[in-house]
C-alpha positions in Angstrom: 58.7 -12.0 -13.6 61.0 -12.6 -16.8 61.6 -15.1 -19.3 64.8 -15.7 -17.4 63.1 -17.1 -14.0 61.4 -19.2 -16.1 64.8 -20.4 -17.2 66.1 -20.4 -13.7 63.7 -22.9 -12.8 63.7 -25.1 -15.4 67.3 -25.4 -14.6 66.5 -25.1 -10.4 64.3 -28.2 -11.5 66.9 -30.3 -13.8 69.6 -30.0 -10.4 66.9 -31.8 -8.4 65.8 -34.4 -10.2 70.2 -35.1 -11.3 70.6 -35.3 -7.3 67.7 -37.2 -6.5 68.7 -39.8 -9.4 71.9 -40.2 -8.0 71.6 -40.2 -4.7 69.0 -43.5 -5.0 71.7 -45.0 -7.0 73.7 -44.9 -4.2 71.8 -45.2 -1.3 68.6 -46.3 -2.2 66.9 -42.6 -1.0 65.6 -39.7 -2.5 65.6 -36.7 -0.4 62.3 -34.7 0.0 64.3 -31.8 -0.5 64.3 -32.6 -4.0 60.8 -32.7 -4.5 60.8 -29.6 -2.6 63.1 -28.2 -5.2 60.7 -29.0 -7.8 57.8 -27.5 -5.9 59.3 -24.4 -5.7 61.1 -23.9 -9.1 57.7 -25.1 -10.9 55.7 -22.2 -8.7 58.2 -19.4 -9.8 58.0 -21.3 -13.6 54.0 -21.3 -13.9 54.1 -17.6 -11.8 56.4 -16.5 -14.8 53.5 -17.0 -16.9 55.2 -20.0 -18.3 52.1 -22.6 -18.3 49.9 -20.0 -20.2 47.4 -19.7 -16.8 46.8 -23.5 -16.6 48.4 -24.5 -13.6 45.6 -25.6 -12.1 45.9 -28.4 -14.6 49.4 -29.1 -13.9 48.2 -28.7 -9.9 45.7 -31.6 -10.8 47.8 -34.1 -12.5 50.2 -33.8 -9.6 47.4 -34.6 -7.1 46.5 -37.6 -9.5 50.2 -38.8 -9.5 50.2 -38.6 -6.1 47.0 -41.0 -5.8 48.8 -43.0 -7.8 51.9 -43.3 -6.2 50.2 -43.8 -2.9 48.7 -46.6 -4.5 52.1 -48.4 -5.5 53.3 -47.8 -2.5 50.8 -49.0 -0.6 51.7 -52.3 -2.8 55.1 -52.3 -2.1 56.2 -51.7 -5.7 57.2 -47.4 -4.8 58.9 -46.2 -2.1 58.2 -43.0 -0.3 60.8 -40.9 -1.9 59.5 -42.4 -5.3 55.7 -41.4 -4.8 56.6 -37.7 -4.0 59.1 -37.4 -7.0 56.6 -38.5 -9.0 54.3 -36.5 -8.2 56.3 -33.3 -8.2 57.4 -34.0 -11.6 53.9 -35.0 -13.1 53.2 -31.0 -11.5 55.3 -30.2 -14.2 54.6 -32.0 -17.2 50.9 -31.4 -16.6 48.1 -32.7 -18.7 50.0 -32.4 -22.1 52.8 -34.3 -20.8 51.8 -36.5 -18.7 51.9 -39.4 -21.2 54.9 -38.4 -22.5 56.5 -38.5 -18.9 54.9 -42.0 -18.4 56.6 -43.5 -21.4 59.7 -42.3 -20.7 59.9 -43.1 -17.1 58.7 -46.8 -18.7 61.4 -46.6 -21.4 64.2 -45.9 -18.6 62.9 -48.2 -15.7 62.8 -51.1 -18.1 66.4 -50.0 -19.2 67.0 -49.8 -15.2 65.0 -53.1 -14.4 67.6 -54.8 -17.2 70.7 -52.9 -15.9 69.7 -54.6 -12.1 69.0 -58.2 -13.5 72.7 -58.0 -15.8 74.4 -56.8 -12.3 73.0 -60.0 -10.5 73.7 -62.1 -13.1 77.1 -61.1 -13.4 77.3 -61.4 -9.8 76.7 -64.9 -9.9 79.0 -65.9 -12.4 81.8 -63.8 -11.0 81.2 -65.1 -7.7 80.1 -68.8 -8.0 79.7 -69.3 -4.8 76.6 -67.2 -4.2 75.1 -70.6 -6.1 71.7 -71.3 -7.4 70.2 -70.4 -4.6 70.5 -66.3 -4.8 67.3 -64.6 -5.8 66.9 -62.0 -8.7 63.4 -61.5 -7.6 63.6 -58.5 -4.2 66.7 -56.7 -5.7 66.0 -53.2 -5.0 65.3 -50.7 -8.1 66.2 -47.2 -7.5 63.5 -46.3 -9.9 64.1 -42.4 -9.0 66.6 -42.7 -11.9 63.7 -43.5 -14.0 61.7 -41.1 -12.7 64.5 -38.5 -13.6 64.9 -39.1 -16.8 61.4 -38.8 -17.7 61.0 -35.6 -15.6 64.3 -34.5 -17.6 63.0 -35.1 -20.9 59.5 -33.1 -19.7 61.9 -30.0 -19.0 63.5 -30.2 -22.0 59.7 -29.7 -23.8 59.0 -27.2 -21.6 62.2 -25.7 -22.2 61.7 -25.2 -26.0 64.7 -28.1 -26.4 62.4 -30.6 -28.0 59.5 -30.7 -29.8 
């Protein structure tokens, strides 16, 4: 393997997580081909030599993720689609990243979860007759954007963009 399948599925793995961001934007699901995607681009990545040998760390945080995300969807607060995205992209920021990715996907869902609130309330005053009574509590999230941008922002490390 080359330097340049490495590249490929960095790249394999940025395409995913840009279509799985969009299409939960638009219709609230996140195909598993996506995650599949990122299965398969981070196996050529880590059998390009690009993890250094540890993807058996990288294979246990995304076993961990996926706990995780079993767990907040067993609460209601992930969907399905969310839980395996999550934990195909925790594969690939691994134990060295894994924070990072955290922050990030916190930094962009609370960006997201503001972005859904200023939609409803614009909502309402553009359309007064929804009236008082309209909830901003149970408004879907499509958190896969979040998700995205913190698995874009682990790519980018891993592709030598950012330090």
């Amino acid at each position: 393997m080359t330097p340049l399948l490495a590249q490929l599925s960095l790249l394999a793995a940025a395409a995913a997580l840009l279509v799985a961001a969009a299409s939960d934007l638009r219709r609230f699901l996140i195909p598993d081909t996506c995650s599949l995607v990122l299965l398969g681009a981070f196996a050529v990545f880590a059998s390009a030599g690009a993890t250094a040998g540890e993807w058996p760390l990288h294979l246990t945080v995304g076993v961990l993720a996926f706990a995780l995300g079993a767990g907040l969807f067993a609460a209601g607060l992930f969907g399905g689609g969310d839980v395996k995205l999550f934990a195909a992209t925790a594969l690939w920021a691994g134990p060295a990243l894994a924070m990072p990715l955290t922050l990030a996907m916190a930094l962009a869902g609370g960006l997201l979860v503001l972005a859904v609130v200023a939609r409803s309330l614009l909502l309402r005053l553009l359309a007064p007759t929804v009236g008082p009574q309209a909830e901003l509590r149970g408004q879907p999230v499509p958190y896969g954007i979040a998700i995205a941008a913190g698995g874009l922002f682990v790519l980018a490390v891993q592709a030598g963009l950012l330090a």
